[in-house]
C-alpha positions in Angstrom: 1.0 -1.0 6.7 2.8 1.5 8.7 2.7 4.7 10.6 3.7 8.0 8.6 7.7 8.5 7.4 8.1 4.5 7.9 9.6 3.9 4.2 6.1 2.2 2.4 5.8 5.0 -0.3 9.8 5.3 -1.1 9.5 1.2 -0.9 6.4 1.4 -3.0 8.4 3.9 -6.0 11.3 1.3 -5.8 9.2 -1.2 -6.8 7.6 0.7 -9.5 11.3 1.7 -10.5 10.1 5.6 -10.1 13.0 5.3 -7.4 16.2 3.1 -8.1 16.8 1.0 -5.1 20.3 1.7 -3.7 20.7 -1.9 -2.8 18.8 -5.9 -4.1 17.2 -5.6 -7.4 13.5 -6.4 -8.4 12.4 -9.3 -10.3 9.1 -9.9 -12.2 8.2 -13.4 -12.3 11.6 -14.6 -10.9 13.5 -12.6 -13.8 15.5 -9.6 -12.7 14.5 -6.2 -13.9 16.6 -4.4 -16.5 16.3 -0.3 -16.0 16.3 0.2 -19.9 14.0 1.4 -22.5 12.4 -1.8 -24.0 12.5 -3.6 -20.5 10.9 -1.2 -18.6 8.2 -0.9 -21.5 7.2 -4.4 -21.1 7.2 -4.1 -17.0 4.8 -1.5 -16.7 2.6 -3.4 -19.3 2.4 -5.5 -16.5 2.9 -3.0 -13.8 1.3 0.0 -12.9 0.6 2.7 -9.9 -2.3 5.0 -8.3 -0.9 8.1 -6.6 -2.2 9.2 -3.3 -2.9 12.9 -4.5 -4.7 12.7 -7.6 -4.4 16.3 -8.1 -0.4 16.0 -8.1 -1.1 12.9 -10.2 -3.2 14.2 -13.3 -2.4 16.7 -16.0 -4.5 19.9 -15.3 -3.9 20.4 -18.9 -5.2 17.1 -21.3 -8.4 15.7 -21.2 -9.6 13.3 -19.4 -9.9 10.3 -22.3 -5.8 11.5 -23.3 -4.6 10.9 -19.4 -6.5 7.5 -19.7 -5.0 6.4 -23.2 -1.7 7.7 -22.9 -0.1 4.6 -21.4 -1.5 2.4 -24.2 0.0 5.2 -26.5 3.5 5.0 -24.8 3.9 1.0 -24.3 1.9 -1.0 -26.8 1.5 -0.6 -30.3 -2.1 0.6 -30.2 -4.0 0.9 -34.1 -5.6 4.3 -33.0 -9.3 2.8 -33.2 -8.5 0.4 -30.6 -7.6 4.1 -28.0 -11.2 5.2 -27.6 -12.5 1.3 -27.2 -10.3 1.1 -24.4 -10.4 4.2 -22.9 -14.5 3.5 -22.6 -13.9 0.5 -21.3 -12.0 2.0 -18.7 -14.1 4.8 -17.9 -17.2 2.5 -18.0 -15.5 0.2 -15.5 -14.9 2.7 -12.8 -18.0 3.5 -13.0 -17.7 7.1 -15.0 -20.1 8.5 -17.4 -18.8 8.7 -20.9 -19.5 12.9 -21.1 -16.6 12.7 -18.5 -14.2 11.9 -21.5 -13.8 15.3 -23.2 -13.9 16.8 -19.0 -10.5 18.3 -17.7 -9.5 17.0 -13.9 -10.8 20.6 -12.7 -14.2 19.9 -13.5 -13.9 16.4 -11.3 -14.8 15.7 -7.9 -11.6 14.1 -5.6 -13.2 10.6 -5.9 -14.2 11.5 -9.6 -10.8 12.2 -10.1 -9.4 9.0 -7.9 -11.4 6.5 -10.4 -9.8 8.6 -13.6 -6.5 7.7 -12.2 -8.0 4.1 -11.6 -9.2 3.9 -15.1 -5.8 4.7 -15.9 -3.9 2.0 -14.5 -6.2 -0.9 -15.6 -6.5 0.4 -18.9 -3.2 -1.7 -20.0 -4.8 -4.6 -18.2 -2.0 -4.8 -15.5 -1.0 -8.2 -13.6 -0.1 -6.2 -10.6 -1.2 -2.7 -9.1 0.6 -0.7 -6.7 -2.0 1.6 -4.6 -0.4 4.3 -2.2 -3.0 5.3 -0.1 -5.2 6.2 -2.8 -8.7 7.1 -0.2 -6.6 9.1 2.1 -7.3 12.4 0.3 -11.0 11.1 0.2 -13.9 11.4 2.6 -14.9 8.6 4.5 -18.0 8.0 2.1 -15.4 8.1 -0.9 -13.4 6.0 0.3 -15.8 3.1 0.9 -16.7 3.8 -2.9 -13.5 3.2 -3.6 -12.4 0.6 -2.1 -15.3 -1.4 -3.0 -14.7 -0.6 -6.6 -11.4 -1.7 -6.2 -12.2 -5.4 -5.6 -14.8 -5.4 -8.0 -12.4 -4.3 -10.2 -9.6 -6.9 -8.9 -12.2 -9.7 -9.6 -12.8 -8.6 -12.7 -9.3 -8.6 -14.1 -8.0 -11.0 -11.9 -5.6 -7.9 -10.6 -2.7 -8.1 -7.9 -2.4 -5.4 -5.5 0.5 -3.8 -3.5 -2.5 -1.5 -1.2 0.0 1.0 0.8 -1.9 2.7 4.0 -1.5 4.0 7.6 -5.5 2.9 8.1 -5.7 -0.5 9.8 -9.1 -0.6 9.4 -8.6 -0.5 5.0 -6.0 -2.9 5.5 -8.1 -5.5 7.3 -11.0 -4.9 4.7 -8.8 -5.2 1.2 -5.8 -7.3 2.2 -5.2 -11.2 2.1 -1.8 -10.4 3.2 -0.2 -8.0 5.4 3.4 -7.1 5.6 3.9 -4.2 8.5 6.9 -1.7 8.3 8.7 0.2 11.0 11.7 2.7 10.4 12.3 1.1 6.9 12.3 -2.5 7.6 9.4 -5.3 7.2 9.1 -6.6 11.3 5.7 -9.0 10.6 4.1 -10.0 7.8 1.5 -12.9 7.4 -2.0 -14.0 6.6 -4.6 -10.7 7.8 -6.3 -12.8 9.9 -3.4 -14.3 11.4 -1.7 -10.7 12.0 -4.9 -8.7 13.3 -5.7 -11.8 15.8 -2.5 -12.9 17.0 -0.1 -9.6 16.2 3.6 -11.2 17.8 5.7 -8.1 17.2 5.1 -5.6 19.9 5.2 -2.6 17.2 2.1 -4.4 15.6 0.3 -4.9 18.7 0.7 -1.2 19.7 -0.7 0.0 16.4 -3.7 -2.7 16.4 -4.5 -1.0 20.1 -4.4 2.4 19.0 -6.8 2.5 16.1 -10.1 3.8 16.4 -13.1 1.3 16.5 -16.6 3.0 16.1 -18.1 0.5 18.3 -17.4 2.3 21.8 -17.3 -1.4 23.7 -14.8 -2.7 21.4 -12.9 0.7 21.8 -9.0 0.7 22.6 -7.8 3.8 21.7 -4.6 5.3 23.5 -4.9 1.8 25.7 -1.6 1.3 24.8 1.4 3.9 23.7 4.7 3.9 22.0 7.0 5.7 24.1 9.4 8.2 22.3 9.7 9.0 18.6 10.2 7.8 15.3 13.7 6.9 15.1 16.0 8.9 12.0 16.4 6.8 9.0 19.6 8.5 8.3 21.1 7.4 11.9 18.5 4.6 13.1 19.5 2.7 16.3 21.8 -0.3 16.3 20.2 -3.7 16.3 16.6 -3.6 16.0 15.1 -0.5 15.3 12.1 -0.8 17.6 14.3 -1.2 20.5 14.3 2.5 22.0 10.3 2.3 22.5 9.9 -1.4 23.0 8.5 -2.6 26.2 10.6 -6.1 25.9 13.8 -4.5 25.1 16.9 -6.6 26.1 20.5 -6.0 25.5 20.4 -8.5 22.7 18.0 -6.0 20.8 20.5 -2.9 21.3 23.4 -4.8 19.4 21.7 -7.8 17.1 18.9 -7.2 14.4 16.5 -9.7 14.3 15.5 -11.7 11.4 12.1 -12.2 10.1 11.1 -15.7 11.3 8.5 -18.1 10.4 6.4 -18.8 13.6 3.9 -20.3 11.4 2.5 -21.3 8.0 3.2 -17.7 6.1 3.0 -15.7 9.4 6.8 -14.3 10.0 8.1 -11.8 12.8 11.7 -10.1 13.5 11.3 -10.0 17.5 13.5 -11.8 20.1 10.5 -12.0 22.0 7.6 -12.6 20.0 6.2 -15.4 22.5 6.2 -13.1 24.8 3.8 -10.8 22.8 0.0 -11.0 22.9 -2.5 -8.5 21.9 -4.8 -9.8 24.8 -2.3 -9.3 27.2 -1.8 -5.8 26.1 -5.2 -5.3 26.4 -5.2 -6.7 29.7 -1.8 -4.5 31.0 -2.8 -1.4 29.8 -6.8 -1.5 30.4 
């Protein structure tokens, strides 16, 4: 979770090797991943993605059934009447008439063409999927479709997912676990409940306060404010990145970077002065 330009997408694509990391590597089930042929085959067997555009996403040009079935084609050694048993399970499981099979993506509705690119990514029966913000090109009626279908879909084939998104509110309703990024780097991550409640990095606080809430008495929005911009990733400020808009900044923060720390079970924050942060205080300062 993390405002626009913050890194989640490029950190997403490294993940899915679509990007090479510059720097760490990425392992899969504690074994490093080789960038080769036959062991990228078998990690996306077990690894796969939903874009955020599905229009940039599907071929304009094949059929609906070929965009589901091509990564069985590609990475397992599919006997061709196996391809259309899978490819209706697929469809059937996001909930998509069979007729839609022989339809090209023109013909689709956005969220028609969202649970396509879905039934794509389950169809090799994945361990983990990687979601970058795949309802933000979707009305809000759309989106509750989807996201509902989603964790249908995760309890029924007992799924993993890496769920990328600006939208506080998604986050809270599909995650277990949050992890929140500012200016490329991971400053909190921890159980949702734990981070929406008790927030202890002061970036995390300020985006919990300016989220819209529908309820107008629960309402907090523009209560609290980042002062200046989003720092350059090419030339980001020394020591912690947060520092030039942080209302806690000391000179330790313009010269040291902070490490993410465990201030409980599974809950850990890269802040100086995390005691010192609390959402109802906040509140209370800026009400």
């Amino acid at each position: 979770m993390g405002e626009s330009g913050c890194g989640k997408t490029t950190l997403a694509r490294c993940i899915a090797l679509l990007t090479p990391p510059t720097a760490g590597k990425i392992t899969m089930e504690s074994e490093p991943v080789k960038i080769d042929g036959g062991s990228l085959k078998k990690f996306y067997r077990k690894v796969q993605m939903v874009f955020q555009d599905p229009d940039s996403s599907l071929d304009p040009r094949m059929r609906i059934k070929d965009i589901i079935a091509e990564p069985l084609l590609n990475l397992f050694p599919v006997a061709n009447g196996d391809i259309p048993r899978a490819v209706t399970e697929a469809l059937l499981s996001v909930g998509l008439p069979l007729e839609f099979a022989n339809a090209y993506p023109s013909q689709l509705s956005g969220g028609q063409k969202q649970r396509v690119a879905i039934a794509r990514a389950i169809v090799t029966k994945p361990k983990v999927v990687i979601l970058d913000e795949p309802t933000s090109a979707l009305d809000v009626s759309v989106q509750a479709q989807i996201l509902n279908l989603l964790i249908d879909l995760q309890e029924k084939y007992n799924l993993t997912y890496l769920f990328i998104t600006h939208n506080i509110a998604v986050a809270e309703y599909i995650s277990d676990y949050i992890a929140v990024m500012y200016a490329g780097k991971i400053v909190e991550q921890g159980p949702t409940k734990s981070v929406m409640l008790n927030p202890k990095h002061p970036y995390t606080v300020t985006l919990l306060l300016s989220s819209p809430i529908a309820d107008p008495l629960r309402r907090r929005i523009l209560r609290a404010e980042i002062r200046g911009e989003v720092p350059s990733l090419i030339d980001p400020p020394k020591g912690c990145r947060f520092n030039p808009r942080c209302p806690y900044m000391q000179k330790i923060c313009e010269s040291e970077i902070p490490s993410l720390i465990e201030l409980k079970r599974s809950h850990f924050v890269a802040c100086f002065y995390s005691e010192k942060v609390s959402l109802t205080d906040s509140v209370r300062d800026n009400g």
